[in-house]
N, C-alpha and C positions, 0 to 999 in steps of 0.2 A: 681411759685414754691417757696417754700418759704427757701428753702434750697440755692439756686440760691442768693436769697437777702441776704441771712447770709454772702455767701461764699463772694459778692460784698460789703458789709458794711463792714466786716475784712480788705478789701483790703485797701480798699478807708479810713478806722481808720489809717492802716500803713504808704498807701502815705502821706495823707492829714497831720498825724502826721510830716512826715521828709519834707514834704515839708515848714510847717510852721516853724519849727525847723530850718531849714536852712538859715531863715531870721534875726530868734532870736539868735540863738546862731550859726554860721556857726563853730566856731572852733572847734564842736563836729563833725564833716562830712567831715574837710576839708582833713585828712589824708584818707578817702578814694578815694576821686578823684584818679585819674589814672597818675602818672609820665607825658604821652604821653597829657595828656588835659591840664594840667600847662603849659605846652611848647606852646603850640599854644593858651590858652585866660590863664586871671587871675584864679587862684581858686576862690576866691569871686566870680568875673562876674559869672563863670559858675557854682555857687552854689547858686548862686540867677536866673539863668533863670534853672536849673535844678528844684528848688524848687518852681516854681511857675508850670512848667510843670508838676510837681508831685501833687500840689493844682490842678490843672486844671483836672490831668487822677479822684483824687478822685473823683470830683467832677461828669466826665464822668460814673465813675461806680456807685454811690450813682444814678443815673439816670434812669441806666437800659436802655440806648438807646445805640444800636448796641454793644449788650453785647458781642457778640463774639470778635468786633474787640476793643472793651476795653481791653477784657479778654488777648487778644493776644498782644496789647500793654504793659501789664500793665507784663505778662511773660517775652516776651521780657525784658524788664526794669531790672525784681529782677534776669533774670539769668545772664544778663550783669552785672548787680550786683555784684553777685558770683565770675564769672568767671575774672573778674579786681580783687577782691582781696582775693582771693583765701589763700595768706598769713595770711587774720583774717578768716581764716573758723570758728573756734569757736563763730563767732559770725553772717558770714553769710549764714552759711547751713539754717538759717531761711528763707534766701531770695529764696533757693530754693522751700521749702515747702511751699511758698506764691504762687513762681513761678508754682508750680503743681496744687495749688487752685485757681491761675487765667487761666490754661489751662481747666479745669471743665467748666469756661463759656466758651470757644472758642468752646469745642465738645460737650457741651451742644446746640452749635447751633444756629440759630434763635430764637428759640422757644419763646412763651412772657416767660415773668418772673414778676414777682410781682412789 
């Protein structure tokens, strides 16, 4: 289905974008980290293993293999997202609307997909 591949290529543009972004420039991403994750590791350290696990999910959804549980990690992720910084809503009610287009793959299913 090729609406399926759309939905997973938008995703995997978003992670893949912040994920490399977090290598190259971290000081654009380091004020959303969460108060509670600075206290326990560096912002760097966990903006470099956040952003490679973000290179890693695009890459998972660019695949198309076990699209549901991509889809449902990859939710998971932008509504955690949200929900830590709820103070810049202006700029992450995006992460929600990813988050609802990567729930599309989860109850889309198994199904193949393209």
């Amino acid at each position: 289905q090729s609406f399926m591949f759309l939905i997973r290529l938008a995703l995997a543009a978003s992670f893949g974008y912040v994920g490399i972004s977090s290598f190259v420039n971290p000081d654009l991403w380091a004020g959303f980290v969460p108060g509670f994750v600075g206290a326990i590791i560096p912002v760097a350290t966990f903006l470099k293993i956040h952003g490679a696990l973000e290179a890693i999910l695009a890459l998972w959804l660019l695949s198309g293999k076990a699209q549901m549980w991509s889809g449902l990690v990859a939710a998971l992720a932008l509504f955690s997202i949200a929900v830590f910084n709820l103070s810049a809503w202006d700029i992450v009610f995006r992460d929600v609307a990813l988050g609802l287009c990567a729930l599309a793959l989860v109850f889309n299913g198994s199904k193949k997909s393209i």
